[in-house]
N, CA, C and O atoms as CSV, one atom per row, in Angstrom:
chain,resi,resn,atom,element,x,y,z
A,1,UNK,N,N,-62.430,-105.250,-58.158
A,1,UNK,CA,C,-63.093,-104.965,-56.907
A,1,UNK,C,C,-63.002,-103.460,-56.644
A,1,UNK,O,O,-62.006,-102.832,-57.003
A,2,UNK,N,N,-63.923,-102.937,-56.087
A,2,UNK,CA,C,-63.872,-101.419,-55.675
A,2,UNK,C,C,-64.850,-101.304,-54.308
A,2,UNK,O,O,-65.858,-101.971,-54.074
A,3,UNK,N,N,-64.320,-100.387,-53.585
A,3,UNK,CA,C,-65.186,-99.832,-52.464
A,3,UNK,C,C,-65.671,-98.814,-52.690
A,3,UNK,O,O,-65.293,-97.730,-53.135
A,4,UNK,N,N,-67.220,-99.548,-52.091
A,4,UNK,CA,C,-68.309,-98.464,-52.067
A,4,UNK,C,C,-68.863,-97.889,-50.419
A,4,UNK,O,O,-69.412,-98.613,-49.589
A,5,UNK,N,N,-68.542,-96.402,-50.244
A,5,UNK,CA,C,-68.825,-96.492,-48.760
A,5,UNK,C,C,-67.801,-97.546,-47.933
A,5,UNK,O,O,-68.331,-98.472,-47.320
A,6,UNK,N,N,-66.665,-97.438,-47.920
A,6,UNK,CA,C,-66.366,-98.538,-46.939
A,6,UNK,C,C,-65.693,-100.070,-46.913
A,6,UNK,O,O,-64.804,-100.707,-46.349
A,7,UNK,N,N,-67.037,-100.250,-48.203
A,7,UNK,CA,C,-66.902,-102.459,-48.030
A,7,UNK,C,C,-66.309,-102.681,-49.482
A,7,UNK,O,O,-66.453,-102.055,-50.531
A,8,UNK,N,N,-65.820,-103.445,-49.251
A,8,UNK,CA,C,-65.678,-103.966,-50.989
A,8,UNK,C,C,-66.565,-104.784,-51.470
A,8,UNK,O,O,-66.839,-105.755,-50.765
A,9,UNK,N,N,-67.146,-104.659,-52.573
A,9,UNK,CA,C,-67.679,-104.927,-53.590
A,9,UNK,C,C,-67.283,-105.478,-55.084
A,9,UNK,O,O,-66.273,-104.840,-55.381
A,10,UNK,N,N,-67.584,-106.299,-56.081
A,10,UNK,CA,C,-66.955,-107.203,-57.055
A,10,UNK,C,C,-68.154,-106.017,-57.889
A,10,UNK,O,O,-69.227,-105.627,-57.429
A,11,UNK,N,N,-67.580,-105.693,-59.092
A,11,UNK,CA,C,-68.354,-104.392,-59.808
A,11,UNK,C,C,-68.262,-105.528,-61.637
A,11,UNK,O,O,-67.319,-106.191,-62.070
A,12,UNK,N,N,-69.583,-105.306,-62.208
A,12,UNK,CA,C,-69.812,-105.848,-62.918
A,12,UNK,C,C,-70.561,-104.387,-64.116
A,12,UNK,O,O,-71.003,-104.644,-65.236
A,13,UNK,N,N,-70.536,-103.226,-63.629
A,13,UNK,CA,C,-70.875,-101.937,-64.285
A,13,UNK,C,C,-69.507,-101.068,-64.805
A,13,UNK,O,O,-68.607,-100.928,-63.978
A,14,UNK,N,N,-69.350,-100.528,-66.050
A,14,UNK,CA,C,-68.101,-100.041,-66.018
A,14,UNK,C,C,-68.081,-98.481,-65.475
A,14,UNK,O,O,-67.171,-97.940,-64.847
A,15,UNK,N,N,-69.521,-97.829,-65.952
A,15,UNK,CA,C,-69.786,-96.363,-65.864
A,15,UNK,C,C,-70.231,-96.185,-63.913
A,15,UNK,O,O,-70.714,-97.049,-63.182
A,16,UNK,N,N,-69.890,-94.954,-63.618
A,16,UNK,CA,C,-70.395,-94.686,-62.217
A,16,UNK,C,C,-72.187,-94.854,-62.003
A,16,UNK,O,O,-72.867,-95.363,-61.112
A,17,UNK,N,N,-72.561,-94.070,-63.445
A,17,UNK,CA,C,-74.122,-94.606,-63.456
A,17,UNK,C,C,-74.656,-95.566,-63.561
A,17,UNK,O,O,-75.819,-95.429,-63.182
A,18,UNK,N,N,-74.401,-96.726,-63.951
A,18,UNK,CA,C,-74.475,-97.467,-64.769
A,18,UNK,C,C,-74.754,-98.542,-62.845
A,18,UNK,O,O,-75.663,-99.316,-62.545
A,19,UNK,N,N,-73.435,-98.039,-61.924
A,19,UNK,CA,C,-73.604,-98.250,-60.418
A,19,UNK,C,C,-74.643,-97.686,-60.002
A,19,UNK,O,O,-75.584,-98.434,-59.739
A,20,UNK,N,N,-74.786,-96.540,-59.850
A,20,UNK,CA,C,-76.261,-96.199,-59.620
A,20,UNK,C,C,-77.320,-96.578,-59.631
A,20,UNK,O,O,-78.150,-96.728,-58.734
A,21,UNK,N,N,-77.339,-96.807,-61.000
A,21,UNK,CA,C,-78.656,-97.606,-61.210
A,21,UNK,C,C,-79.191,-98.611,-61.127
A,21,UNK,O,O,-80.321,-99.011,-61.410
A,22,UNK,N,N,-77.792,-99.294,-60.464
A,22,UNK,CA,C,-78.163,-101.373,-59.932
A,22,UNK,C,C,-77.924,-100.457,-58.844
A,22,UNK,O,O,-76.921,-100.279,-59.535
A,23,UNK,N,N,-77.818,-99.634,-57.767
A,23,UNK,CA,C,-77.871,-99.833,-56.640
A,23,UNK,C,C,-79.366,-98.861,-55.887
A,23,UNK,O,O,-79.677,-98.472,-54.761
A,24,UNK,N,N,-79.971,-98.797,-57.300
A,24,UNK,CA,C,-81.455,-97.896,-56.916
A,24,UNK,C,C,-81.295,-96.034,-56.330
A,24,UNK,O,O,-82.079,-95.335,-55.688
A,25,UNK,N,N,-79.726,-95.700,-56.994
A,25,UNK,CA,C,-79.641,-94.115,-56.575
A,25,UNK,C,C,-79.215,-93.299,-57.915
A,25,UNK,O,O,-78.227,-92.566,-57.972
A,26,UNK,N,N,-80.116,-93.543,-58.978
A,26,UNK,CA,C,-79.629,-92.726,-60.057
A,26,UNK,C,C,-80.499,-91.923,-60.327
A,26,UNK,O,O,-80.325,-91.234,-61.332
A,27,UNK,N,N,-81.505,-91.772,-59.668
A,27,UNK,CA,C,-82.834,-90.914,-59.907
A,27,UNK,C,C,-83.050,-89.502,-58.692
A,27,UNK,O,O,-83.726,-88.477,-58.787
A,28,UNK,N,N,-81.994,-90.100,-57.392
A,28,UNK,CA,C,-82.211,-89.339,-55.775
A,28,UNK,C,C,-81.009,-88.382,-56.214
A,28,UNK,O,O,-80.116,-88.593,-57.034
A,29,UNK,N,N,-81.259,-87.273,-55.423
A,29,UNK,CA,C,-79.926,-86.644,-55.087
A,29,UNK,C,C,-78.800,-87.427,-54.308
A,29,UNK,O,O,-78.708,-88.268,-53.414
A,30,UNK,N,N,-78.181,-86.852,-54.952
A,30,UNK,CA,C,-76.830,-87.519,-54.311
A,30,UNK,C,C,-75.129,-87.469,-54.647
A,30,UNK,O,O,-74.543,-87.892,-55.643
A,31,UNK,N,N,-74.521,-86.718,-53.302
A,31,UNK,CA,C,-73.147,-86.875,-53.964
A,31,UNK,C,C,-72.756,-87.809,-54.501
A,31,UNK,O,O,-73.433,-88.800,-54.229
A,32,UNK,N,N,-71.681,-88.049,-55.392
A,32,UNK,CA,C,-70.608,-89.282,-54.879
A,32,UNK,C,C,-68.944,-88.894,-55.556
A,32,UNK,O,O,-68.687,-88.228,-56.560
A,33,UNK,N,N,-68.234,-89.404,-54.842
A,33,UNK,CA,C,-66.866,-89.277,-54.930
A,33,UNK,C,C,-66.232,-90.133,-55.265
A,33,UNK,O,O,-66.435,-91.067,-54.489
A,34,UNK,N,N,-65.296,-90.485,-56.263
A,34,UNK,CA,C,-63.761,-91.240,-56.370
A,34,UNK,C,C,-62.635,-91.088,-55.836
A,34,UNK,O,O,-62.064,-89.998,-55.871
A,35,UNK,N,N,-62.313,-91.753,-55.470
A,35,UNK,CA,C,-60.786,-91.297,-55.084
A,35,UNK,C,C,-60.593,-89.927,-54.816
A,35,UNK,O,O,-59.865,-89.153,-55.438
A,36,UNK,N,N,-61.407,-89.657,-53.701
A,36,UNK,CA,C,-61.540,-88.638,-52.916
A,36,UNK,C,C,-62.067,-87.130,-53.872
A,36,UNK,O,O,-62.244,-86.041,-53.326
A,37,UNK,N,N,-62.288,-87.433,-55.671
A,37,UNK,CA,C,-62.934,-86.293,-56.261
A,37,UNK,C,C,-64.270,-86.227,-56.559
A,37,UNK,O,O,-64.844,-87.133,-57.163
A,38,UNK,N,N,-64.650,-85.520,-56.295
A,38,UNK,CA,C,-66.114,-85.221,-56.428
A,38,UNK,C,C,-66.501,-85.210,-57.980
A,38,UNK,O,O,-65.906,-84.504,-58.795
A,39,UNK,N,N,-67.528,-86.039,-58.295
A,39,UNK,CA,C,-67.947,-86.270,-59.690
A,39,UNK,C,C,-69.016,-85.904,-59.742
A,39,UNK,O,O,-69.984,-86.484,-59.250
A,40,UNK,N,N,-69.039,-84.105,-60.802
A,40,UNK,CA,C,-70.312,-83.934,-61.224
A,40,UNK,C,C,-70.929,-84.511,-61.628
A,40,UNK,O,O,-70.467,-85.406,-62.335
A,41,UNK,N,N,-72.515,-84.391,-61.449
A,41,UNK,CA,C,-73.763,-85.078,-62.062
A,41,UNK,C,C,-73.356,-85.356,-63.922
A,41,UNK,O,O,-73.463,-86.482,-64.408
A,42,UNK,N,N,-73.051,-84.541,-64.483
A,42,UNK,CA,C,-73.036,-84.451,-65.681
A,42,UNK,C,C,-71.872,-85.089,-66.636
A,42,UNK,O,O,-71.660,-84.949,-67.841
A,43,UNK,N,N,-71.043,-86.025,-65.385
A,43,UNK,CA,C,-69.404,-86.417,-66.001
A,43,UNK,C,C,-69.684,-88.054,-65.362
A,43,UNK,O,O,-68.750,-88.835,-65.180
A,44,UNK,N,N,-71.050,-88.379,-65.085
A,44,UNK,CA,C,-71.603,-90.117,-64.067
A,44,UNK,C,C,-71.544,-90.866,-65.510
A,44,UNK,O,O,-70.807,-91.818,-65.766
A,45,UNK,N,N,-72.732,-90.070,-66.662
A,45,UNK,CA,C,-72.372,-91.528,-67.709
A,45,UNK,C,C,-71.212,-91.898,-68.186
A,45,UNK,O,O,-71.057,-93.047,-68.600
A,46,UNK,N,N,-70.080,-90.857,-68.206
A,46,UNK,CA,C,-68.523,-90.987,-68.937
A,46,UNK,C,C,-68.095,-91.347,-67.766
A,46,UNK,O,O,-66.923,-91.705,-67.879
A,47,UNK,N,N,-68.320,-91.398,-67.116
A,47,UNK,CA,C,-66.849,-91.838,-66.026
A,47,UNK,C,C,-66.533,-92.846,-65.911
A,47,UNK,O,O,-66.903,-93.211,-64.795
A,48,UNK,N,N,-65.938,-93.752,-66.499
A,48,UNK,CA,C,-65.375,-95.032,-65.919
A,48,UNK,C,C,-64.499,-96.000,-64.956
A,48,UNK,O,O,-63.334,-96.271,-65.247
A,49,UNK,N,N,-65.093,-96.474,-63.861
A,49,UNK,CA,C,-64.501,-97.538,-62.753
A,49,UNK,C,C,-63.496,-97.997,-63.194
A,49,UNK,O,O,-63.270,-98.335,-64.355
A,50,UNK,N,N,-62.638,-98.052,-62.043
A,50,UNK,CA,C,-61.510,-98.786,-62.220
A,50,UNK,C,C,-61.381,-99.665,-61.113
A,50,UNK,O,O,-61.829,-99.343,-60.013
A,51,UNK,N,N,-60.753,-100.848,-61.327
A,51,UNK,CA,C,-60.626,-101.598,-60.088
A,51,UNK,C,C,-59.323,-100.951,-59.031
A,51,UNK,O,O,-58.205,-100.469,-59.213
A,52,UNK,N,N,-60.193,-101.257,-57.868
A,52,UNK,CA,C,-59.545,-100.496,-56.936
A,52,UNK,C,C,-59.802,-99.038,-56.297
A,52,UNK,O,O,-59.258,-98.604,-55.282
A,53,UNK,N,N,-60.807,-98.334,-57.156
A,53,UNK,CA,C,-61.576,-97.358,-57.156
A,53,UNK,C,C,-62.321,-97.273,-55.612
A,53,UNK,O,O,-63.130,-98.137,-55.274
A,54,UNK,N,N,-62.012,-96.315,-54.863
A,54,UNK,CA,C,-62.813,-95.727,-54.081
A,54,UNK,C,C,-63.993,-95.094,-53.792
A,54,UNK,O,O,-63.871,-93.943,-53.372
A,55,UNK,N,N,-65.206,-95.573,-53.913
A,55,UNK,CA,C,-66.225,-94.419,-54.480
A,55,UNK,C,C,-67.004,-94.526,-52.605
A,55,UNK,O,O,-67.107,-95.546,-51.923
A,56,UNK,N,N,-67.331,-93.417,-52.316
A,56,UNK,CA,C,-68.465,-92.828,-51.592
A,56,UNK,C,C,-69.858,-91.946,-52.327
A,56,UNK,O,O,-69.896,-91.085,-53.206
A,57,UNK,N,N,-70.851,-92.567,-51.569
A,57,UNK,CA,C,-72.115,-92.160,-52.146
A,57,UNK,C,C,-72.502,-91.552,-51.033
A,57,UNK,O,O,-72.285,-92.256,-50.047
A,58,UNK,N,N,-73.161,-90.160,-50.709
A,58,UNK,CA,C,-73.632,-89.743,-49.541
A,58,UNK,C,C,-75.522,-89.249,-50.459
A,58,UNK,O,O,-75.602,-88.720,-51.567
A,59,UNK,N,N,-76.510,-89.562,-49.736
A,59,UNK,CA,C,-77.745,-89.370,-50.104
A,59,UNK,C,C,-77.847,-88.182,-49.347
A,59,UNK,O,O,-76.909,-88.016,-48.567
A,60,UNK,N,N,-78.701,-87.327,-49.356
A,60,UNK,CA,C,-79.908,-86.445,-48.817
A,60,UNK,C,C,-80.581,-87.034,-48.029
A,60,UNK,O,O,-81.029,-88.132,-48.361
A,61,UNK,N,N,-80.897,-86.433,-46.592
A,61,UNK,CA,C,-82.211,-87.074,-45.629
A,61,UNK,C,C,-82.862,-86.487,-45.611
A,61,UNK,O,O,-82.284,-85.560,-45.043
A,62,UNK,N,N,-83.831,-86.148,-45.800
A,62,UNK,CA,C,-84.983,-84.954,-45.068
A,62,UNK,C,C,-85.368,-85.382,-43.304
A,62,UNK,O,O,-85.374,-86.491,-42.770
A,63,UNK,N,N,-85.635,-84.156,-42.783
A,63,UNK,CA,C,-85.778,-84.647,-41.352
A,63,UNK,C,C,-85.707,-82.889,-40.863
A,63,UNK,O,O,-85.335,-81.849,-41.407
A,64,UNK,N,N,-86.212,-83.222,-39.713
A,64,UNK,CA,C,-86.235,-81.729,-38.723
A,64,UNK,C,C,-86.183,-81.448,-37.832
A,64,UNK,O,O,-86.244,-80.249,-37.558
């Protein structure tokens, strides 16, 4: 199990992208964090979940 934003979630992806991309944000800008570290764009396909893992996803809004 890991939290995403908040809720817990049962994770069936091992890579952070791999989340992304079942959750429709691997294409948008977008932070996201583990356990409070910020994971460059370029370290999402290697990175691997762990249960218990903390992740926050923050998107981009446009607006004015």
């Amino acid at each position: 199990m890991i939290t995403i934003n908040g809720k817990e979630h049962h994770f069936t992806k091992t890579t952070l992208q791999e989340l992304l991309v079942e959750r429709n944000l691997a294409i948008e800008i977008c932070a996201v964090e583990v356990n409070t570290i910020l994971i460059p764009h370029k370290d999402r396909d290697e990175y691997k979940l762990q249960d218990g893992d903390k992740v926050e996803i923050v998107s981009l809004v446009g607006g004015g």
